[in-house]
C-alpha positions as CSV (number, residue, x, y, z in Angstrom):
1,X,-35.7,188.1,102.2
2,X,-34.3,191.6,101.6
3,X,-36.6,194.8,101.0
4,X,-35.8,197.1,98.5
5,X,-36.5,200.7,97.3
6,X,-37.4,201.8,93.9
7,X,-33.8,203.2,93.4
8,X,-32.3,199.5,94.8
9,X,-34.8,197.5,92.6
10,X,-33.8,199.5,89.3
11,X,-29.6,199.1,90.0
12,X,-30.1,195.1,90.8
13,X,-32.2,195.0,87.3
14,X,-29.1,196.9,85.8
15,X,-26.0,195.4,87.6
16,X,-28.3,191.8,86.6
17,X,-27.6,193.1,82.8
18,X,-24.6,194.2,83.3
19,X,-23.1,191.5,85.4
20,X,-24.9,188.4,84.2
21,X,-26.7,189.2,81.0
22,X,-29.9,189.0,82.6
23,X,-32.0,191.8,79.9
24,X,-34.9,193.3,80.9
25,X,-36.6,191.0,78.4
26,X,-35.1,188.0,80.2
27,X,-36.6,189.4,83.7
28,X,-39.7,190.3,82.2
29,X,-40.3,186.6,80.9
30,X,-38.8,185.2,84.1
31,X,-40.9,187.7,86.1
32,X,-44.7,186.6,84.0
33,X,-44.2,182.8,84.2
34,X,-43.5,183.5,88.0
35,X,-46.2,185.1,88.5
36,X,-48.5,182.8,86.6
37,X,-47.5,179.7,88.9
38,X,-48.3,181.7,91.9
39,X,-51.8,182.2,90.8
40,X,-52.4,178.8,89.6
41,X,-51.3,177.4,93.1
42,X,-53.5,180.3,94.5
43,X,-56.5,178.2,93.5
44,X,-58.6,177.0,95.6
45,X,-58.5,172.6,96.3
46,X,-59.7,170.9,93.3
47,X,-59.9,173.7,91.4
48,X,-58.2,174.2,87.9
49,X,-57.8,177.1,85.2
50,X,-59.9,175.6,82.6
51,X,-62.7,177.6,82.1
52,X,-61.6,180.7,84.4
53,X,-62.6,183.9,83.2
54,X,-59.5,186.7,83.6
55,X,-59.4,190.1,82.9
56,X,-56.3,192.0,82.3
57,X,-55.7,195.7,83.0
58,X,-52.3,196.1,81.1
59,X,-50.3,199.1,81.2
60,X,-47.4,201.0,78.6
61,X,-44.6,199.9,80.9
62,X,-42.8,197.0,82.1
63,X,-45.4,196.4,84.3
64,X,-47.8,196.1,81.7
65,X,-44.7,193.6,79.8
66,X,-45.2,191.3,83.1
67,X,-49.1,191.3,82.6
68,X,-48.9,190.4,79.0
69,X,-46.4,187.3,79.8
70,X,-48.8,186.7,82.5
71,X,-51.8,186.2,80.2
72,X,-49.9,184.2,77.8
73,X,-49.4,181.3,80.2
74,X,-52.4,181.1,82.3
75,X,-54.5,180.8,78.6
76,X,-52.2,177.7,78.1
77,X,-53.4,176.7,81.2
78,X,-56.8,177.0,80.4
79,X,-58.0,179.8,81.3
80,X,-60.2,182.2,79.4
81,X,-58.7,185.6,79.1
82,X,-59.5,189.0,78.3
83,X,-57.0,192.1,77.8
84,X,-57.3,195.4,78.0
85,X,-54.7,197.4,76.8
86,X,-55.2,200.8,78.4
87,X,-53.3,202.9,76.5
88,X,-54.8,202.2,73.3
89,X,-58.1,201.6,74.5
90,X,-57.6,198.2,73.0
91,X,-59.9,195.2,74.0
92,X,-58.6,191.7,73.0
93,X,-61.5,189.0,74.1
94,X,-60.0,185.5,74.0
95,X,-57.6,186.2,71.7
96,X,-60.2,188.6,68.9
97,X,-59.3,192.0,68.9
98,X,-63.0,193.9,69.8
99,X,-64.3,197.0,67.5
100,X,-63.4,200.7,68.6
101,X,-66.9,201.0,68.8
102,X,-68.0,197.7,71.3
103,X,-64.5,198.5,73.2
104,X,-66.7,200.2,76.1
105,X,-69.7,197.6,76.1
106,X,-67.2,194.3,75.8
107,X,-64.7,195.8,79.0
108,X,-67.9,196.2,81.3
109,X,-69.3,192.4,80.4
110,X,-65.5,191.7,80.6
111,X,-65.4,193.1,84.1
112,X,-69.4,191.3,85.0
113,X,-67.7,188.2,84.3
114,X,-64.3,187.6,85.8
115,X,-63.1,185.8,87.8
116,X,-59.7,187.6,88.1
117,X,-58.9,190.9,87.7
118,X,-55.1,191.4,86.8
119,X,-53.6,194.8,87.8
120,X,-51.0,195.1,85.7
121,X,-51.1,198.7,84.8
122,X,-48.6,200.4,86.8
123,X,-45.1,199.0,88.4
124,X,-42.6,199.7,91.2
125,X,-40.8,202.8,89.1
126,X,-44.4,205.1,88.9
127,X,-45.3,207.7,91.8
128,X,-47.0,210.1,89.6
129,X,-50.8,210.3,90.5
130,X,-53.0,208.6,88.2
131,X,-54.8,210.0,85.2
132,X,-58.2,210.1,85.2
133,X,-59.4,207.3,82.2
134,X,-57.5,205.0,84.5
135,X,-59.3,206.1,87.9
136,X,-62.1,205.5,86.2
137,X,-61.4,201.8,85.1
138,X,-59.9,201.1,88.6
139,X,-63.0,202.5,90.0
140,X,-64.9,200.5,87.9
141,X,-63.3,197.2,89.1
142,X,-63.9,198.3,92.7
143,X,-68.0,198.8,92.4
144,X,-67.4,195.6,90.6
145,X,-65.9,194.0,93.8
146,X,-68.0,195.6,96.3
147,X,-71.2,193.7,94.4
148,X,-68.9,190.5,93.7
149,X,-66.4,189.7,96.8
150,X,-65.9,186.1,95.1
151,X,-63.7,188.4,92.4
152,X,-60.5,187.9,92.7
153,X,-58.0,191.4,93.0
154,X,-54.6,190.0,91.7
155,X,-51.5,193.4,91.4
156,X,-48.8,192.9,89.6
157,X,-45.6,193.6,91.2
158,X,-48.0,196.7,93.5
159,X,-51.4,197.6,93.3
160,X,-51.5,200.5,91.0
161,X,-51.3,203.4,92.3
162,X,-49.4,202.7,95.6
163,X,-45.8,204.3,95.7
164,X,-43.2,201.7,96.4
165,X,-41.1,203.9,98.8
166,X,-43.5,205.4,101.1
167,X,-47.3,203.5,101.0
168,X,-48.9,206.4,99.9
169,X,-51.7,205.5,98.1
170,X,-53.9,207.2,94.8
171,X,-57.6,207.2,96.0
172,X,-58.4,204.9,93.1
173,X,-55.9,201.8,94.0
174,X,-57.5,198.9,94.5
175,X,-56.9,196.9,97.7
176,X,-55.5,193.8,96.4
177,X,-56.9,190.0,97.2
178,X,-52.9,188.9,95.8
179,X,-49.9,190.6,95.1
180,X,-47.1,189.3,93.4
181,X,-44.2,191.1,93.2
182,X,-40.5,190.6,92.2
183,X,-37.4,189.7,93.5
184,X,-37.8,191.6,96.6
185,X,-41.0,192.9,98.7
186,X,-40.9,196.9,98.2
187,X,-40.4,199.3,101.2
188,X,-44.0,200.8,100.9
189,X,-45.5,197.6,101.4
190,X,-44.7,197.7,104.6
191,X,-46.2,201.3,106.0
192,X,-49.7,202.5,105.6
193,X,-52.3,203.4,104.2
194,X,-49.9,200.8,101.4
195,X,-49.9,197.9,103.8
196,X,-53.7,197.6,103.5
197,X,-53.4,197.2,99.7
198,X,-51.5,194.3,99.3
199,X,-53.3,191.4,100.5
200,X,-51.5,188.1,100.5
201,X,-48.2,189.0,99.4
202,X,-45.8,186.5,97.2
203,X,-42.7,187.6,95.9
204,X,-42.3,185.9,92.5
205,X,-38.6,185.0,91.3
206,X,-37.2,186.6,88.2
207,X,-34.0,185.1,88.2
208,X,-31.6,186.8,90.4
209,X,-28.2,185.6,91.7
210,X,-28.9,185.0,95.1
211,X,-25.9,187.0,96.4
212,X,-26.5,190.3,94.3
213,X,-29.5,190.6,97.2
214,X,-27.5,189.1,99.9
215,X,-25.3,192.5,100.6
216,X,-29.0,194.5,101.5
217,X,-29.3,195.8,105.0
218,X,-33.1,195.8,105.4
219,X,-35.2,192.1,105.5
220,X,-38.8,190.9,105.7
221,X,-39.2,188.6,108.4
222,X,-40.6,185.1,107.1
223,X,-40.9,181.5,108.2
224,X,-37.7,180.8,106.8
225,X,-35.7,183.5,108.7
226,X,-37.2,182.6,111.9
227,X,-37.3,179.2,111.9
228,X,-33.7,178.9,111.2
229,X,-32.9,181.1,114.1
230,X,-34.6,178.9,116.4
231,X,-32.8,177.2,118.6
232,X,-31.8,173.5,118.5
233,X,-33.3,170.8,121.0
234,X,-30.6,168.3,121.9
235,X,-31.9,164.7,123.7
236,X,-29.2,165.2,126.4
237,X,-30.4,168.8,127.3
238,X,-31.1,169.9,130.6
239,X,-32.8,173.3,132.1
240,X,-29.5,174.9,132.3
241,X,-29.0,174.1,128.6
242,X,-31.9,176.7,127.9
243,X,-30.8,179.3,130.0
244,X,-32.1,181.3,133.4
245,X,-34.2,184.3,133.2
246,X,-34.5,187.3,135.6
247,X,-37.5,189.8,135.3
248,X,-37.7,192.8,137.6
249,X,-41.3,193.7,136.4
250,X,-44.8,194.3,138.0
251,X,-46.1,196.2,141.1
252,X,-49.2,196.3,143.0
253,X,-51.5,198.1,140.3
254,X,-49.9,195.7,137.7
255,X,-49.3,192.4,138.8
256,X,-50.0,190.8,135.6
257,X,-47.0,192.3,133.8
258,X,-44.4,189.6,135.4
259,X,-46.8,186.7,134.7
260,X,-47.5,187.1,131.4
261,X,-43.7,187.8,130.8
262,X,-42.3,185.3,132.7
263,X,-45.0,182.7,131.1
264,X,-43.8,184.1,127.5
265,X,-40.5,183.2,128.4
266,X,-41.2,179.9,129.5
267,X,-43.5,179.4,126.3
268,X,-40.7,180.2,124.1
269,X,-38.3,177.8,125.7
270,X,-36.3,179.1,128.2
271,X,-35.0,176.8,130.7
272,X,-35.4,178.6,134.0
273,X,-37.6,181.8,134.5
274,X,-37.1,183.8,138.3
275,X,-39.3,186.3,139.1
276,X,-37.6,189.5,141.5
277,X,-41.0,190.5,143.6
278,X,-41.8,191.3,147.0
279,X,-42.9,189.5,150.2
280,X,-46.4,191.4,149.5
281,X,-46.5,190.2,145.7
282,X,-45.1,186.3,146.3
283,X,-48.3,184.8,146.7
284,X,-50.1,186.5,143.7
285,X,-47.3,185.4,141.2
286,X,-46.9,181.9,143.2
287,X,-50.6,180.5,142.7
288,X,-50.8,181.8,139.3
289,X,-47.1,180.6,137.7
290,X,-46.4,177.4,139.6
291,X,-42.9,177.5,137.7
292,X,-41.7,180.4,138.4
293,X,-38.8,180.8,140.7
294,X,-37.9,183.8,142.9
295,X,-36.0,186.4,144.5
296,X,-37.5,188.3,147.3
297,X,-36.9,191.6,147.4
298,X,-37.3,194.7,150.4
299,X,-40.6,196.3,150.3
300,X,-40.9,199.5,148.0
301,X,-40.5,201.5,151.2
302,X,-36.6,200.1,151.8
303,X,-33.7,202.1,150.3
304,X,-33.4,201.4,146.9
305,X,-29.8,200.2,147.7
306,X,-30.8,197.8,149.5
307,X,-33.5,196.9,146.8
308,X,-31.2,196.6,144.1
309,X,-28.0,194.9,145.6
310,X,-30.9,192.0,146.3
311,X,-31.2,191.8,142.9
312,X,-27.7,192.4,142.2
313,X,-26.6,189.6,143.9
314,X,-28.4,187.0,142.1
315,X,-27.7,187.9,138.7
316,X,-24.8,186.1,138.6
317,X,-26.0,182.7,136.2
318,X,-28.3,185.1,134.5
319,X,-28.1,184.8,131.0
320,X,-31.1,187.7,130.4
321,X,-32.8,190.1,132.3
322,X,-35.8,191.7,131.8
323,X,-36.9,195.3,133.6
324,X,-39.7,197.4,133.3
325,X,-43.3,195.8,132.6
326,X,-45.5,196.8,135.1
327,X,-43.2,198.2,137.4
328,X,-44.4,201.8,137.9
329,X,-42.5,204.9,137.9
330,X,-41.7,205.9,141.8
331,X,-38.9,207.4,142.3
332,X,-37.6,204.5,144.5
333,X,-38.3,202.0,141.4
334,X,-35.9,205.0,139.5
335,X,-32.9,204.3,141.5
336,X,-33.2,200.6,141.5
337,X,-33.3,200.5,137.2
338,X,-30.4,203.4,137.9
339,X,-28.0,201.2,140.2
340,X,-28.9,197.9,138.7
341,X,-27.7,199.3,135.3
342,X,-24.3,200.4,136.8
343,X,-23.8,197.3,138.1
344,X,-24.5,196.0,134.4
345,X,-22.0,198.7,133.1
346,X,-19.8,197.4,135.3
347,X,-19.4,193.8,134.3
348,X,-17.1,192.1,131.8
349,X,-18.9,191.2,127.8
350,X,-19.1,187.6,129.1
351,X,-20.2,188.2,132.3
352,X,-23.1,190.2,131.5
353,X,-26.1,188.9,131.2
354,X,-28.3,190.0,128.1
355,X,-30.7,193.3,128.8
356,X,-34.4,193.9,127.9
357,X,-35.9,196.8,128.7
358,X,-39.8,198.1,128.4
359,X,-42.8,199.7,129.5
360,X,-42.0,201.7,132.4
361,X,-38.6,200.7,132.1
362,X,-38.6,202.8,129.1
363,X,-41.0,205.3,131.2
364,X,-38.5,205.4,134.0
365,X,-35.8,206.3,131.8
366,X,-37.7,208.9,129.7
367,X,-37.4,211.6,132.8
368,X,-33.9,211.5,132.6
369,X,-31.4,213.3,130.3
370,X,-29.2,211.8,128.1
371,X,-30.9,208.4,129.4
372,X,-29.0,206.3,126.7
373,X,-25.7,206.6,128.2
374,X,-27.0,204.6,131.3
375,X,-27.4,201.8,129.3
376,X,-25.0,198.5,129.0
377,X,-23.5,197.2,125.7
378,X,-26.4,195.9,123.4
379,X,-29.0,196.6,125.1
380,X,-32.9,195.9,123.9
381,X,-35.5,198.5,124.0
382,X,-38.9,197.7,123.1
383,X,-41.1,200.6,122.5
384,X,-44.8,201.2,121.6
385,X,-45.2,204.6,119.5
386,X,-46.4,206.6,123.0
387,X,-42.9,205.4,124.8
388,X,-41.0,206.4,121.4
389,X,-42.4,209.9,122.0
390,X,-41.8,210.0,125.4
391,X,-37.9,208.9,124.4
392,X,-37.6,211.1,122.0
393,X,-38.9,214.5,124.2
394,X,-42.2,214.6,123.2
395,X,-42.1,214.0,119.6
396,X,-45.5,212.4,118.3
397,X,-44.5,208.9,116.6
398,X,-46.6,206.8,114.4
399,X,-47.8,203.5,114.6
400,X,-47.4,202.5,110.7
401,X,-46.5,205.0,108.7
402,X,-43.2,205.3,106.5
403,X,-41.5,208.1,108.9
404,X,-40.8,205.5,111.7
405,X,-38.0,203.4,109.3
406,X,-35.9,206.9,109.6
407,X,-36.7,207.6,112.8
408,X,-35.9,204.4,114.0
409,X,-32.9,203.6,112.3
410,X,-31.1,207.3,113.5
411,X,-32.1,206.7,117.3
412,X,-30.7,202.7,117.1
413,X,-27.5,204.4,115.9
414,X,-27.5,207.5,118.0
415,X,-28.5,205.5,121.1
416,X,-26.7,202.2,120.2
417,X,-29.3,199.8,121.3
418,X,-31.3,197.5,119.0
419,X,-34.5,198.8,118.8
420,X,-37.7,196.9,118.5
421,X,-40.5,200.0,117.4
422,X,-43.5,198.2,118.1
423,X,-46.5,198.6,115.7
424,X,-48.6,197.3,113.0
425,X,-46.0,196.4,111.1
426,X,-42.9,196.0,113.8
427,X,-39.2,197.7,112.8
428,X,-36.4,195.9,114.5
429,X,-32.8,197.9,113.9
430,X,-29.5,197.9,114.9
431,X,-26.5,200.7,115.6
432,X,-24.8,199.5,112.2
433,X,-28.4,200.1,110.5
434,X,-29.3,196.3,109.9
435,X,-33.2,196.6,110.3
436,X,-36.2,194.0,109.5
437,X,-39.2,194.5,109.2
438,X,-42.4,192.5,110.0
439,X,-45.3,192.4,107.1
440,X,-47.5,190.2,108.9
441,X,-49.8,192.4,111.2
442,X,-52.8,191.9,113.3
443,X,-55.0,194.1,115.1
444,X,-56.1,191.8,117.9
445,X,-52.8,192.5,119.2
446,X,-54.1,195.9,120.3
447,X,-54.8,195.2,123.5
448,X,-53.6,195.3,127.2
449,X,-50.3,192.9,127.9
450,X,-49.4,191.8,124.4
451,X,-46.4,194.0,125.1
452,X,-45.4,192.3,127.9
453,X,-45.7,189.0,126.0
454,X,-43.7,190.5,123.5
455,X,-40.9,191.7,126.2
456,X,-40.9,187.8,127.8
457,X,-40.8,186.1,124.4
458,X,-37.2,188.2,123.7
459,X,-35.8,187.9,127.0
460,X,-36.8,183.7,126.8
461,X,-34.7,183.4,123.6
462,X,-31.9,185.6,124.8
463,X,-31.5,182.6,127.5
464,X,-30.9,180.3,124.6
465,X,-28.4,182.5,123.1
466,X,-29.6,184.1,120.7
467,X,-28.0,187.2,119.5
468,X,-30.3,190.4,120.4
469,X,-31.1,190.8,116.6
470,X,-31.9,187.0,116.1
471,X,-34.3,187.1,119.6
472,X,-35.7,190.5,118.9
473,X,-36.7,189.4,115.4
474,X,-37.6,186.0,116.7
475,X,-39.6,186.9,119.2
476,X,-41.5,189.9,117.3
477,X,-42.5,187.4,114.3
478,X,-43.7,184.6,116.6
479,X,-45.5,187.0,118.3
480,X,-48.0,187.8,115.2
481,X,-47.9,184.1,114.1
482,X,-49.4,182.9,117.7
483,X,-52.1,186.1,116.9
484,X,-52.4,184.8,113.5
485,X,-53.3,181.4,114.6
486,X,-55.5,182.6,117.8
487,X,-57.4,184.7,115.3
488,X,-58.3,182.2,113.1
489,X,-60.8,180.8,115.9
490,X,-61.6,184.1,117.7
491,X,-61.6,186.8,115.4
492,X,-59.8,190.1,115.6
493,X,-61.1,191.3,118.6
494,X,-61.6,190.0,122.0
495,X,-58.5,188.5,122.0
496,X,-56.3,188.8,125.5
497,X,-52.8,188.7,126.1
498,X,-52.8,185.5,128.0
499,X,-54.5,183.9,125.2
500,X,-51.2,184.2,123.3
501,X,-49.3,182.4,125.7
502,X,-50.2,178.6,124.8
503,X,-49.8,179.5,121.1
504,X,-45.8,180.7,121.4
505,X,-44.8,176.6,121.3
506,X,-47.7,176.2,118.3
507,X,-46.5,178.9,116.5
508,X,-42.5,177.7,116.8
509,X,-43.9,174.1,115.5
510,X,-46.4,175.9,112.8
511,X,-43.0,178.0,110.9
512,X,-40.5,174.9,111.9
């Protein structure tokens, strides 16, 4: 499902005119019954319309055009409705047209009594603050809300208030229970303080030809996407079919790094997962990940050379291979990423098997200049905002606001790697400036070795051939949906990484 800006939205409503006839009165009735259906399968189980007081908060615009079709169907549904025409100051109470004078008294035991409130005052195409008279209304609304949490927030195509490009927000927006908007999610839904707005988001259909969207570099991740990504289970398989995975990670102060990698990997159905560890470190990964495989590698003390030509030497069969989480950032460590990534340099397309890199791979590679040159041909990088600094020289990266989409589409070009920017609401990009982006977000992800999880569930799907785009984006949605469905019985906090890991196969069943 492509994302669109306000300047993207306003030439698909005018190439729809111009190509297909499609008039803004067409989308506009297209766009209300749409939205309609959506809130009458909102319901809760056995409930129905009949009966339902709604309020609507229309505004001069288009937006306000959507609300009005809006209203119309959901009182042939049943429902009692109310509209208030803002503009005019204009109350109409179940279809009678209320006195200048009772305008003020009817809208507050308009507001006491809903059910639904319909924010329809302000669309996509407004980033102008709001006025006061309709701060004051919105305001209104939210004391109402605060009293009343049964009352239902639904926003019309945004939450008033909330600019459709950045996420910047008017101090009077309400945070939406529901928003349906059109065609296409907006880019500000995706960055805060916006992202906190929406609430459930549906994306109603006005109409569109499929393939005038189709040509849009940036996505929302969804069900849909990922689950047809997924890769296919044959009868005859075997654990070759699913690929081998190497991971280089963990060290004596992190040991848990490689587990909960390798055990991502394995959750996500890769066929053979090999951990590269020392003599020391066997026995802590070997009673805690009985399927593991592994390569045993010189003590931290040897020559690096020695280190890495160990590892070198059983890549070959490799379809993926993970470095970085929990490895620490000696200097001997350095020269190991540094040689193995020759070697990777070094080897023909097919013959290479596909890179991950993160944590204090990322870490390692900071320290050096021009560190993106060391790397192979689509390469994965996996970030958190603190490593983004630290790749970038310092610079202070956000975790969710609307900067990151620039910033990380110019350093996936510039350093040619697809680049997973990890964060409330994850940005995946490529070099030729493809990018999705993840709405679903979940704070109990904030927490110690999620990353790590994150890193294994990429490298896993790599081994089953994904391309790096499909696995990154895989992997990053999966991620939240296993938090998702963890959350539901623990909460938001509490949460830890391992936790996730018997969720990965629930969560590939759950968008399947």
């Amino acid at each position: 499902m492509q994302i669109v800006t306000v300047a993207e939205m306003r030439e698909l409503e005018a190439q729809a005119e111009r190509q297909y006839g499609l008039t803004s009165h067409i989308l506009m009735q297209n766009a209300g019954k749409s939205a309609a259906d959506i809130i009458e399968r909102y319901l809760p189980p056995h409930h129905t319309m009949n009966g339902l007081e709604m309020l609507f908060l229309i505004g001069p615009g288009n937006n306000g055009g959507d609300g009005l079709v809006v209203a119309h169907h959901l009182e042939q549904a049943g429902a009692f409705v109310s509209i208030y025409r803002w503009k005019e100051h204009k109350l109409t109470v179940r279809g009678e047209d209320i006195s200048a004078s009772n305008t003020a008294a009817e809208l507050e035991s308009a507001i006491q009594s809903a059910d639904y409130v319909i924010d329809s005052l302000l669309g996509t195409g407004n980033s102008r603050p709001l006025t006061e008279d309709m701060r004051n209304l919105l305001e209104r609304v939210c004391k109402e809300k605060e009293q009343r949490s049964a009352l239902c927030i639904v926003a019309i195509d945004l939450p008033s208030g909330l600019n459709a490009d950045t996420g910047a927000v008017d101090p009077a927006t309400l945070h939406a229970d529901i928003t349906i908007t059109f065609a296409c999610p907006k880019q500000g839904f995706f960055f805060f303080p916006g992202r906190d707005y929406i609430g459930t988001l549906y994306v109603g259909d006005i109409g569109l030809p499929a393939e005038m969207v189709q040509p849009l570099q940036t996505e929302m991740l969804t069900d849909d996407l990922v689950a047809a990504l997924l890769p296919h289970r044959p009868l005859n398989s075997n654990k070759g079919t699913f690929g081998k995975v190497m991971l280089f990670c963990g060290s004596p102060p992190y040991p848990g790094s490689a587990f909960l990698a390798g055990s991502a990997a394995g959750r996500v159905g890769a066929g053979l997962i090999t951990l590269a560890v020392t003599e020391k470190m066997l026995p802590i990964y070997a009673s805690a990940f009985h399927e593991a495989t592994f390569v045993i590698l010189p003590e931290e003390q040897a020559q690096s050379f020695d280190r890495a030509q160990v590892l070198i030497e059983h890549l070959a069969g490799y379809r993926a291979l993970l470095l970085g989480p929990g490895l620490g950032q000696s200097a001997n460590t350095r020269e190991v990423l540094l040689e193995v990534l020759e070697h990777l340099r070094s080897l023909p397309d097919e013959q290479r098997p596909h890179l991950v890199i993160d944590a204090d791979g990322l870490n390692n590679l900071s320290a050096l200049e021009h560190w993106w040159t060391l790397l192979p041909k689509s390469t994965i990088i996996t970030p958190h905002p603190g490593e983004m600094g630290r790749l970038c020289n310092g610079l202070k990266v956000s975790g969710g606001d609307i900067e990151r989409l620039e910033l990380a589409r110019n350093k996936a070009k510039e350093w040619q790697v697809i680049l997973v920017l990890k964060g409330a609401c994850t940005i995946i990009t490529t070099p030729d400036d493809r990018t999705r982006i993840n709405f679903l977000a979940n704070p109990a992800l904030a927490s110690a070795g999620t990353g790590d999880v994150l890193a294994g569930m990429i490298v896993g799907l790599l081994a089953q051939e994904l391309s790096p785009l499909e696995a990154a984006s895989s992997a990053v949605y999966l991620h939240t949906v296993a938090a998702d469905m963890l959350s539901e019985q623990l909460g938001k906090a509490g949460m830890l990484a391992s936790d996730l890991l018997s969720h990965i196969p629930r969560a590939m069943v759950k968008i399947g």
